[in-house]
Biopython code that builds the backbone (N, CA, C, O; Angstrom):
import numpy as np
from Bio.PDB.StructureBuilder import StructureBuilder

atoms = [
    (1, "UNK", "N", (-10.251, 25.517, 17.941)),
    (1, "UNK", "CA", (-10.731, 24.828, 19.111)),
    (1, "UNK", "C", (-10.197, 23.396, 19.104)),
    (1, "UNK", "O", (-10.077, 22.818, 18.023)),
    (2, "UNK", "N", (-9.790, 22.642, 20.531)),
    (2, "UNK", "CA", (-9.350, 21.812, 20.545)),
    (2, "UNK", "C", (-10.461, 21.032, 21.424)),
    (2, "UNK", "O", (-11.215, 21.451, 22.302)),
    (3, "UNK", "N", (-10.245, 19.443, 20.736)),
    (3, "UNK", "CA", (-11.588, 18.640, 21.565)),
    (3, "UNK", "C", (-10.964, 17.456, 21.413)),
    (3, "UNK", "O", (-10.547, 16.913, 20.390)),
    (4, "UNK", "N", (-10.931, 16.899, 23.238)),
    (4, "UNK", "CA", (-10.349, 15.649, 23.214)),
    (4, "UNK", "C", (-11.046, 14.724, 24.256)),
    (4, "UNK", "O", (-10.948, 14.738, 25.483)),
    (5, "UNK", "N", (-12.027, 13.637, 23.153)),
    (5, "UNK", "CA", (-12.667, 12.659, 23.681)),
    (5, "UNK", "C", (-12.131, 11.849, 24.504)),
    (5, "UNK", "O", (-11.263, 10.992, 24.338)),
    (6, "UNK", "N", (-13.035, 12.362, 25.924)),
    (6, "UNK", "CA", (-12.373, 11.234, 27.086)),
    (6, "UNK", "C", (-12.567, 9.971, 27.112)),
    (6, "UNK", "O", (-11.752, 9.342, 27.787)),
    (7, "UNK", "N", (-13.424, 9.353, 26.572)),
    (7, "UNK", "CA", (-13.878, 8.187, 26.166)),
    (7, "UNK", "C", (-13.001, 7.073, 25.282)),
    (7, "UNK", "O", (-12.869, 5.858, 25.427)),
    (8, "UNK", "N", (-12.380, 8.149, 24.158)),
    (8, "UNK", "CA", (-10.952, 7.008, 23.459)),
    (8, "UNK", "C", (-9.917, 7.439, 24.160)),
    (8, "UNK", "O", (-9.261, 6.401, 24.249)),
    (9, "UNK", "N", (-9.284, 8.299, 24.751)),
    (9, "UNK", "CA", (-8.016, 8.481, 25.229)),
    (9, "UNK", "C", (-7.608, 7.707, 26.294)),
    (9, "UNK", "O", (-8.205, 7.381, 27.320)),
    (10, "UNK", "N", (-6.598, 7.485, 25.929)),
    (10, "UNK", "CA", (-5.765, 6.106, 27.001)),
    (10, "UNK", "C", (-5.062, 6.803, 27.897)),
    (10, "UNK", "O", (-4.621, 6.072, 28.785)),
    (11, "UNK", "N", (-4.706, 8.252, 28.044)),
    (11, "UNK", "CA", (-3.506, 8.706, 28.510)),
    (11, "UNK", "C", (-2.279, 8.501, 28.103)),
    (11, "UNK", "O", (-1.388, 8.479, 28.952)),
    (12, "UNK", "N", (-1.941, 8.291, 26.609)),
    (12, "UNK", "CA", (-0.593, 7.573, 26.279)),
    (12, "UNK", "C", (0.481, 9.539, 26.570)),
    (12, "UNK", "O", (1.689, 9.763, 26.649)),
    (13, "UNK", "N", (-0.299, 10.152, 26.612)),
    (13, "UNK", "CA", (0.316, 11.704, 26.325)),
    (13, "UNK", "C", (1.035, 11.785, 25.460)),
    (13, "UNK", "O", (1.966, 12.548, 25.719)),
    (14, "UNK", "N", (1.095, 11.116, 23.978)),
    (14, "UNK", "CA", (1.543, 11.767, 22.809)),
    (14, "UNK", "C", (1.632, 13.280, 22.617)),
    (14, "UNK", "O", (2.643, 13.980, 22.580)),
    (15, "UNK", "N", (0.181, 13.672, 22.488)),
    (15, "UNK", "CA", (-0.017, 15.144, 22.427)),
    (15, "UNK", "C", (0.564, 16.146, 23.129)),
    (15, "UNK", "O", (0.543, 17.309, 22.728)),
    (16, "UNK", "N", (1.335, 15.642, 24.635)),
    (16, "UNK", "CA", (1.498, 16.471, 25.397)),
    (16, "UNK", "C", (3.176, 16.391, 24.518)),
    (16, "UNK", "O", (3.590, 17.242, 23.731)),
    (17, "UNK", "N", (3.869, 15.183, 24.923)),
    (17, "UNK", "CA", (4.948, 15.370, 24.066)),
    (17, "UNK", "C", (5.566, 15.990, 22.979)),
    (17, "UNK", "O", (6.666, 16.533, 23.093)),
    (18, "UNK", "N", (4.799, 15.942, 21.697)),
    (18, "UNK", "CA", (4.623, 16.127, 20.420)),
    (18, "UNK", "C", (4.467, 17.261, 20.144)),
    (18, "UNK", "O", (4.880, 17.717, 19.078)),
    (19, "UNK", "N", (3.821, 17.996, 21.059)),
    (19, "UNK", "CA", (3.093, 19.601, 20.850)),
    (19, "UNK", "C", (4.448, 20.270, 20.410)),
    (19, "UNK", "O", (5.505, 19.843, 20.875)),
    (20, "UNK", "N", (4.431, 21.054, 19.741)),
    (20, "UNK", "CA", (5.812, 21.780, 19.402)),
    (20, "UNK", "C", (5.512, 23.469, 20.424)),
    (20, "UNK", "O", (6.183, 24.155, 21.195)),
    (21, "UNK", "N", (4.212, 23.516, 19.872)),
    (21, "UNK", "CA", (3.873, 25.076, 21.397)),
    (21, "UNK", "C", (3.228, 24.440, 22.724)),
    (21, "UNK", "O", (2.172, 24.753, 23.273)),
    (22, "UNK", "N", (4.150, 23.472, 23.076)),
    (22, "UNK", "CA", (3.489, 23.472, 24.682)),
    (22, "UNK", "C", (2.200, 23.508, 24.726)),
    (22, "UNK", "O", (1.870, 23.661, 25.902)),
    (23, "UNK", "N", (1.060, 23.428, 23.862)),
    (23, "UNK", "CA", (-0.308, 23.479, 24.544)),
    (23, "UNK", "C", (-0.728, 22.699, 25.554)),
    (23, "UNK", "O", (-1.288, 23.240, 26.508)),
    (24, "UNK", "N", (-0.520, 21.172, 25.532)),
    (24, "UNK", "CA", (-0.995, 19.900, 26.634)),
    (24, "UNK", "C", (-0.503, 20.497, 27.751)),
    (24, "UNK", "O", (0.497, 21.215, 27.716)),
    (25, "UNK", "N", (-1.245, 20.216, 28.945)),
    (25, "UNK", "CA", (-0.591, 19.681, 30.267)),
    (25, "UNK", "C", (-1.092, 18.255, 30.572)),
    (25, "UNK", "O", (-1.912, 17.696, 29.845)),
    (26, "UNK", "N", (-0.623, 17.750, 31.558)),
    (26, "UNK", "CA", (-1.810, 16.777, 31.951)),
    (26, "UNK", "C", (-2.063, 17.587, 33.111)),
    (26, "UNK", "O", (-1.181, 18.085, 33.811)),
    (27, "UNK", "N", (-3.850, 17.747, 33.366)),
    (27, "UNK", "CA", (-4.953, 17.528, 34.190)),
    (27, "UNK", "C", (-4.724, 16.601, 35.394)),
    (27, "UNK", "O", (-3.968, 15.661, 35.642)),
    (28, "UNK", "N", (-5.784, 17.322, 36.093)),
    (28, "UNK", "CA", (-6.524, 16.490, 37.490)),
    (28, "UNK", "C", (-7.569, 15.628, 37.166)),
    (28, "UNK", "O", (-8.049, 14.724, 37.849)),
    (29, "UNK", "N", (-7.829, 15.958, 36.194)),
    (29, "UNK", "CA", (-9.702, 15.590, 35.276)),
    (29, "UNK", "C", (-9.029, 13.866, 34.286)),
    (29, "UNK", "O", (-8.263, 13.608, 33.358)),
    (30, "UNK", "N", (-9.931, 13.110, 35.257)),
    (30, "UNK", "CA", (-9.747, 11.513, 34.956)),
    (30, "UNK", "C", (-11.344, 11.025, 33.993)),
    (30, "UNK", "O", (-12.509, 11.422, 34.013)),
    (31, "UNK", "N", (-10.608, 10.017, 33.252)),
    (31, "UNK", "CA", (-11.970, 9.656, 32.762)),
    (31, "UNK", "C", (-12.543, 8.525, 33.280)),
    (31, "UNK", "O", (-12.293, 8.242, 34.451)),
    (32, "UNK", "N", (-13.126, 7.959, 32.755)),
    (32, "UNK", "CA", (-14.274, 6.827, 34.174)),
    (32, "UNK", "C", (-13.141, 5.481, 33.656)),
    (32, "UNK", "O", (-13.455, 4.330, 33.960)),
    (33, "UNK", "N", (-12.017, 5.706, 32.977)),
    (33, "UNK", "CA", (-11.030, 4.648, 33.081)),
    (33, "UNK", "C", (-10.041, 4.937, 34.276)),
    (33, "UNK", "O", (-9.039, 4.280, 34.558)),
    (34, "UNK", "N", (-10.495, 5.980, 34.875)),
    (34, "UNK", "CA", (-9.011, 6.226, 35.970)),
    (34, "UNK", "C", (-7.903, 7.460, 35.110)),
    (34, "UNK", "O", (-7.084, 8.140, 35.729)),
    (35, "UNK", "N", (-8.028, 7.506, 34.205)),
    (35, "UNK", "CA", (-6.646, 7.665, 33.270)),
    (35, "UNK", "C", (-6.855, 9.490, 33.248)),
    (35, "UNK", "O", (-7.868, 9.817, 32.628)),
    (36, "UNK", "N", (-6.122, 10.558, 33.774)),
    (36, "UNK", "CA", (-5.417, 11.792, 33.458)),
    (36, "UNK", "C", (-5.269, 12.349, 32.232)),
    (36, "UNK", "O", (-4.184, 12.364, 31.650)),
    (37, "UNK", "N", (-6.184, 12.770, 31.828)),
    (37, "UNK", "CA", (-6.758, 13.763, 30.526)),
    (37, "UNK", "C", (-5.882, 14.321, 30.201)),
    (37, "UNK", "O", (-5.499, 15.005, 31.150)),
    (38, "UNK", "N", (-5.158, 14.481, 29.190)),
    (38, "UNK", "CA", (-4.631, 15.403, 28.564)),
    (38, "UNK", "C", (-5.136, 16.896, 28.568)),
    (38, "UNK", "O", (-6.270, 16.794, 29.036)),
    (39, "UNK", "N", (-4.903, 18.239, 28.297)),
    (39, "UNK", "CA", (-5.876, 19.594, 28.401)),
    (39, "UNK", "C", (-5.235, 20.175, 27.640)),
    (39, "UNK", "O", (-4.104, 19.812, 27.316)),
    (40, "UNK", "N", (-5.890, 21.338, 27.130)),
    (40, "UNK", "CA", (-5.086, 22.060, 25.849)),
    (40, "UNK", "C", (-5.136, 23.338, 26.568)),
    (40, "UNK", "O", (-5.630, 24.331, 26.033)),
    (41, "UNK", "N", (-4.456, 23.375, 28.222)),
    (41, "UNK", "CA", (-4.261, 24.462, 28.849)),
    (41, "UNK", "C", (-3.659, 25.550, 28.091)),
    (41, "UNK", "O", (-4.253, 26.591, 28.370)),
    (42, "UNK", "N", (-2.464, 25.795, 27.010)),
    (42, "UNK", "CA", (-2.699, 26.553, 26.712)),
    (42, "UNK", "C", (-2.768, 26.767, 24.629)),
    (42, "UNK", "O", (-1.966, 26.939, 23.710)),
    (43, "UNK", "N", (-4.395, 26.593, 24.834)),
    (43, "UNK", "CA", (-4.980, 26.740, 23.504)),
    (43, "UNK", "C", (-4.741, 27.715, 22.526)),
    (43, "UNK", "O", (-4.945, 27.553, 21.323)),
    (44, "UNK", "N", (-4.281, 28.788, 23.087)),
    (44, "UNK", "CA", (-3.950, 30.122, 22.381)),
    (44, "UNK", "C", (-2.597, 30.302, 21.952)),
    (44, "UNK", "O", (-2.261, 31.385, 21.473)),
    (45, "UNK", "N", (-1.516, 29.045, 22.109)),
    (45, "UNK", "CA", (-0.629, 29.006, 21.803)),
    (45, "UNK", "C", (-0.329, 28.285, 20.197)),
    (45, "UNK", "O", (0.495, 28.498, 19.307)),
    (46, "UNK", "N", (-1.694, 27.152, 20.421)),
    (46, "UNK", "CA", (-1.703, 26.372, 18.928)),
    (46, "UNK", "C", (-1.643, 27.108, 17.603)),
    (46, "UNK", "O", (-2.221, 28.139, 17.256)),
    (47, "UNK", "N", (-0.793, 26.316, 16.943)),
    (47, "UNK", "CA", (-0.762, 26.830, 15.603)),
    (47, "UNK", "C", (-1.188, 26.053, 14.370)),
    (47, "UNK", "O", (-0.737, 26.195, 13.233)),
    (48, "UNK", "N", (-2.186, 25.159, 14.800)),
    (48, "UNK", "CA", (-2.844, 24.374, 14.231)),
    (48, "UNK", "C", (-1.978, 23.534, 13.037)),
    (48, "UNK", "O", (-2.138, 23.876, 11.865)),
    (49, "UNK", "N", (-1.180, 22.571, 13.331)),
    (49, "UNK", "CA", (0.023, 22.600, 13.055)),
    (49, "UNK", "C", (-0.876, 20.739, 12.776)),
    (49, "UNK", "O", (-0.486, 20.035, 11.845)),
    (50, "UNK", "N", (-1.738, 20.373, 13.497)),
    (50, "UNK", "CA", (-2.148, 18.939, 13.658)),
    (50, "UNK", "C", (-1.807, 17.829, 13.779)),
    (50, "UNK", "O", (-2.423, 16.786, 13.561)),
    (51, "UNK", "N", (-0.483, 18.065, 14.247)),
    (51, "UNK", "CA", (0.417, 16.891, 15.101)),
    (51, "UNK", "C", (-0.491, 15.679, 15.696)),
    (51, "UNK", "O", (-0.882, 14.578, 15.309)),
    (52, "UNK", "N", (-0.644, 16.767, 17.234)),
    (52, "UNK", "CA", (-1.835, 16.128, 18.378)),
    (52, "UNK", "C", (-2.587, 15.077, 17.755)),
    (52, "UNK", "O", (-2.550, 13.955, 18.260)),
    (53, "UNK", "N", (-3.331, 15.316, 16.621)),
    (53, "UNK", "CA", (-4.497, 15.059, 16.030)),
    (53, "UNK", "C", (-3.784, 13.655, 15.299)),
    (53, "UNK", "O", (-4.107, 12.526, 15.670)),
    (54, "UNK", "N", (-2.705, 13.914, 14.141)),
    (54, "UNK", "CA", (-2.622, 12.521, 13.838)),
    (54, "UNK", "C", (-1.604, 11.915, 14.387)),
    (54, "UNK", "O", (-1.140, 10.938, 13.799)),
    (55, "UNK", "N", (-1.141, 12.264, 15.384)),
    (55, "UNK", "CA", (-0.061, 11.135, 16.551)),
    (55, "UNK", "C", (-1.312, 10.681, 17.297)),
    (55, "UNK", "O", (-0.942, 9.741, 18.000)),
    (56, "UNK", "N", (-2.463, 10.870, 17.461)),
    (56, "UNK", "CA", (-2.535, 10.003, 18.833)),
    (56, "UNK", "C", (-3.414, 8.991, 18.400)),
    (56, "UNK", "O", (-4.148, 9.230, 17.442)),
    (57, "UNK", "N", (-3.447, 7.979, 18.918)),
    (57, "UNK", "CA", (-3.599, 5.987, 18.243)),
    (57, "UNK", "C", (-4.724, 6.353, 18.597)),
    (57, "UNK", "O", (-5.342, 5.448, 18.036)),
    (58, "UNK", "N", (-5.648, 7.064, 19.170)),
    (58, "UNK", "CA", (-6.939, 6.535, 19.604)),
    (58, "UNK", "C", (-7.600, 7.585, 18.905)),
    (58, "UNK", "O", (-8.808, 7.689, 19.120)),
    (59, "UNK", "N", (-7.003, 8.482, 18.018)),
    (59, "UNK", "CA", (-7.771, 9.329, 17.340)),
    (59, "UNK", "C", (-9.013, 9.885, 18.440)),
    (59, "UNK", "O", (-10.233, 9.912, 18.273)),
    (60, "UNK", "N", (-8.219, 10.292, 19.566)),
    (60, "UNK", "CA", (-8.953, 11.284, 20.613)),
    (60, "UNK", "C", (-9.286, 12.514, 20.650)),
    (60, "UNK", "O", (-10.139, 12.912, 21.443)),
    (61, "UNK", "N", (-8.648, 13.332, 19.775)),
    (61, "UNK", "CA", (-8.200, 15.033, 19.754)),
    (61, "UNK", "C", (-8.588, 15.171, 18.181)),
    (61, "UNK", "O", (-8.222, 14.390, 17.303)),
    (62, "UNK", "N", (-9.493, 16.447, 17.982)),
    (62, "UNK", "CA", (-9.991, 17.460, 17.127)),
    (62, "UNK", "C", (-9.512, 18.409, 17.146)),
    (62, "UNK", "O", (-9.817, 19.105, 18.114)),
    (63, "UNK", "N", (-8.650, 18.923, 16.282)),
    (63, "UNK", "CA", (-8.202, 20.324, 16.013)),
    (63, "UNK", "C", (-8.906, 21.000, 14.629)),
    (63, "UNK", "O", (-8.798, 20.799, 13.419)),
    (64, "UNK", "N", (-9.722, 21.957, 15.529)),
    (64, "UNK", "CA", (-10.782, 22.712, 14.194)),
    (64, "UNK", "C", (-9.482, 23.821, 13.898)),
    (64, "UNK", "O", (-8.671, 24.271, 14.707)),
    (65, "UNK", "N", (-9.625, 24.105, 12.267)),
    (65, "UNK", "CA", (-9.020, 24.710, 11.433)),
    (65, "UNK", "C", (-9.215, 25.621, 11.829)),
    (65, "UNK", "O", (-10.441, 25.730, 11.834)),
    (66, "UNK", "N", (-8.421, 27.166, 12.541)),
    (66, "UNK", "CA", (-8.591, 28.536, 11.705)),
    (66, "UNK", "C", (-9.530, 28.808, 10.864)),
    (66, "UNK", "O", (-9.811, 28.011, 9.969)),
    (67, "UNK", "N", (-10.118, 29.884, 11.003)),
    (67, "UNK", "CA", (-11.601, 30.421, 9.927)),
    (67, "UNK", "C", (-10.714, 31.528, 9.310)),
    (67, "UNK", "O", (-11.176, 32.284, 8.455)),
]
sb = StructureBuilder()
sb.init_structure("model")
sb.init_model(0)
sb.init_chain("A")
sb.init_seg("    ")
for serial, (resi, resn, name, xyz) in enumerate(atoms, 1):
    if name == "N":
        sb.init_residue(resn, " ", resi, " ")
    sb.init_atom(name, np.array(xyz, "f"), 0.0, 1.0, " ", f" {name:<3s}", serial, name[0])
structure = sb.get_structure()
């Protein structure tokens, strides 16, 4: 599962970049800064690989481990 606090994210879209499986898109879904959410439209592609997680400066995005 992927979880990305709208509250620290700036919109820099690291994650969307960085993703090596395409998961990010950017969204319609703004946070009360104005700023275009990142989405882990497609989640089922991740390979928990945790890029997302330590590229982005605002430490916005949770990538829970595989069970």
């Amino acid at each position: 599962m992927i979880q990305i606090n709208p509250d620290l994210c700036k919109g820099c879209y690291i994650c969307v970049e960085i993703c090596p499986k395409s998961v990010y898109t950017v969204s319609s879904v703004t946070n009360k800064k104005d700023i275009k959410l990142p989405s882990p439209e497609n989640e089922n592609n991740c390979i928990h690989c945790h890029l997302c997680e330590l590229e982005c400066p605002d430490q916005a995005i949770y990538v829970e481990d595989k069970k």
